[in-house]
C-alpha positions as CSV (number, residue, x, y, z in Angstrom):
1,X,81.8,69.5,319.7
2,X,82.0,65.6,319.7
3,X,81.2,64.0,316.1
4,X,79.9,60.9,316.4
5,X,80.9,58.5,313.5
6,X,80.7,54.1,313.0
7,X,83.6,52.1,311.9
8,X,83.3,48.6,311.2
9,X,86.2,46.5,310.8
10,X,86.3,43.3,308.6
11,X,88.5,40.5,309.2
12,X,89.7,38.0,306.3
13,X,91.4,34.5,308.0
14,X,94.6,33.2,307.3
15,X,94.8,29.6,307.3
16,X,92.3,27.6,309.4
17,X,89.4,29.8,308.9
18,X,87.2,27.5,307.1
19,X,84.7,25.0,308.7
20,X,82.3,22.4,307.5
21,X,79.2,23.8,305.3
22,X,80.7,27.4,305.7
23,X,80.3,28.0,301.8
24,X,76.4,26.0,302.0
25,X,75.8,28.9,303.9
26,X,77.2,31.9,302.3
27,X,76.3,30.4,298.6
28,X,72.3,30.8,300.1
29,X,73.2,34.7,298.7
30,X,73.2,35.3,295.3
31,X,75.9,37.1,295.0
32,X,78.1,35.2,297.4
33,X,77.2,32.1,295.0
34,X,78.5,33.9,292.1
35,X,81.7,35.1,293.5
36,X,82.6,31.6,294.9
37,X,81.6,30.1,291.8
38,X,84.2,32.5,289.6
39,X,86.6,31.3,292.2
40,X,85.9,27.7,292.0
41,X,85.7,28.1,288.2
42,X,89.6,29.7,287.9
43,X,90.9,27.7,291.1
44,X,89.7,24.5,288.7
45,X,92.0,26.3,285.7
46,X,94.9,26.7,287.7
47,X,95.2,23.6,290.3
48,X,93.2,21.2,288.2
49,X,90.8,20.6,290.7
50,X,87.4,22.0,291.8
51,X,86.5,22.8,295.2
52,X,83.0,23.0,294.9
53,X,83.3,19.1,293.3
54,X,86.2,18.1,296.2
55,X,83.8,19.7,299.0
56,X,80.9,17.2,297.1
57,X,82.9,14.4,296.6
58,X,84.0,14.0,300.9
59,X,81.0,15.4,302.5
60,X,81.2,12.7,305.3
61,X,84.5,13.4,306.1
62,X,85.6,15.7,308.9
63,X,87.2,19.3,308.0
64,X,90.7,17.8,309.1
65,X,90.5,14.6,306.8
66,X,88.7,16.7,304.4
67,X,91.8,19.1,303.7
68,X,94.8,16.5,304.8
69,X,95.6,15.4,300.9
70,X,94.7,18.5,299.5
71,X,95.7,21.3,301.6
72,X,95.4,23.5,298.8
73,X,92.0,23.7,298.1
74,X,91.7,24.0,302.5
75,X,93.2,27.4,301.1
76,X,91.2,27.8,298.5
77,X,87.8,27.4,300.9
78,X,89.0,29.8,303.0
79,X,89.6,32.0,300.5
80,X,86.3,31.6,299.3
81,X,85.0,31.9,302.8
82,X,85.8,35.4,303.5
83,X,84.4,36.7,300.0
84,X,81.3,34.9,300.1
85,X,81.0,36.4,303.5
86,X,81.6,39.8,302.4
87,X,79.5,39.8,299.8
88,X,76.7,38.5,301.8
89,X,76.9,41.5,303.9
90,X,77.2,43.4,301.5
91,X,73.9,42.2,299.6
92,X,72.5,43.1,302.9
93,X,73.8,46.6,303.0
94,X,76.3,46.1,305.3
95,X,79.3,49.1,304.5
96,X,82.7,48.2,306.3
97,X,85.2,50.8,307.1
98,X,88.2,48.9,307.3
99,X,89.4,45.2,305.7
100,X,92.1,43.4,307.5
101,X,93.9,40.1,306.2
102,X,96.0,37.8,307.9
103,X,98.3,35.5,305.8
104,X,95.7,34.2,302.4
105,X,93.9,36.9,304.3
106,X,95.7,39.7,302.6
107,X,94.2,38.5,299.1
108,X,90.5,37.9,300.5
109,X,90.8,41.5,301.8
110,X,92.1,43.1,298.9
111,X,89.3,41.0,296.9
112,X,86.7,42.8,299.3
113,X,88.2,45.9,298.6
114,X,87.9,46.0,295.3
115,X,91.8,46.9,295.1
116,X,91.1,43.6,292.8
117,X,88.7,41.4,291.3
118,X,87.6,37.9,292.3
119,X,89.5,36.5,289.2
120,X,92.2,38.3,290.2
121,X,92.3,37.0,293.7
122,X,91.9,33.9,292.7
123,X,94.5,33.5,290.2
124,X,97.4,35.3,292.6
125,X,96.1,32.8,295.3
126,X,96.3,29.7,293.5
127,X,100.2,31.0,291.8
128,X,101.0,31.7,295.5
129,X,99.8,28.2,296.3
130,X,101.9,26.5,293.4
131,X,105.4,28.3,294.1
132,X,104.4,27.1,298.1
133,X,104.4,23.7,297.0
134,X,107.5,24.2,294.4
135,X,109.4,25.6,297.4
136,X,108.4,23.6,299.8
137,X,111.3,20.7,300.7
138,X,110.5,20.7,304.3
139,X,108.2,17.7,304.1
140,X,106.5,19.3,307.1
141,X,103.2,20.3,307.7
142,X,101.5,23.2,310.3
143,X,99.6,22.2,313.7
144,X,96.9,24.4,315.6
145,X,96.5,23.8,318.7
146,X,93.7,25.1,321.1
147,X,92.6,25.6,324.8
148,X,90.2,26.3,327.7
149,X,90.5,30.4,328.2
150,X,91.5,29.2,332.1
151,X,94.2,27.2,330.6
């Protein structure tokens, strides 16, 4: 006997997994809009800065100038990224198997799961964020680097 049976596998980024007019997107869903707008509102509470208003504020800039002075909230969109995203498929009756995080990831994952609310999320992402920067002596920074698929 052979059971047929569908899995689908959801993927949250780690760093890097946020480009230009990602969240104009993903906030055209209602319930997208209200999930990144509960992060926004507690990232603004705990960093002391708004996304939505930084996004706003540097629209003519390019994602890598964008994020250079304020890699936080490059974390932050990201973060926001994948839930919008997965609420979005959700509104459209999307039902995935299996969530997957990579670095930040984990949280947007866990977030999708329900294993926590958006708060939540939020709030452990933006403390995970401030004892990074506590920590952080190195006075270095992170490169990604990309080629050809023949290279």
């Amino acid at each position: 006997m052979v059971h047929e049976f569908e899995i689908s596998v959801g993927l949250c980024p780690g760093q890097g997994g946020y480009r230009r007019g990602a969240l104009d997107a993903v906030c055209a869903c209602q319930r997208a809009a209200e999930a990144v707008a509960v992060i926004d509102e507690t990232a603004t509470e705990i960093l002391g800065r708004s996304l939505l208003a930084a996004l706003a504020e540097r629209a003519a800039l390019r994602d890598e100038e964008l994020f250079a002075s304020e890699p936080e909230l490059f974390q932050v969109a990201v973060f926001a990224t994948s839930v919008g995203v997965f609420e979005t498929f959700r509104a459209g009756g999307a039902r995935i198997s299996v969530l997957m995080g990579h670095s930040l990831g984990e949280i947007a994952a866990l977030v999708c799961s329900g294993a926590l609310s958006v708060s939540e999320g939020t709030r452990i992402l933006c403390h995970r964020l401030a004892v990074l920067r506590e920590h952080d002596i190195s006075g270095g920074g992170m490169l990604a680097l990309a080629c050809g698929r023949e290279r």
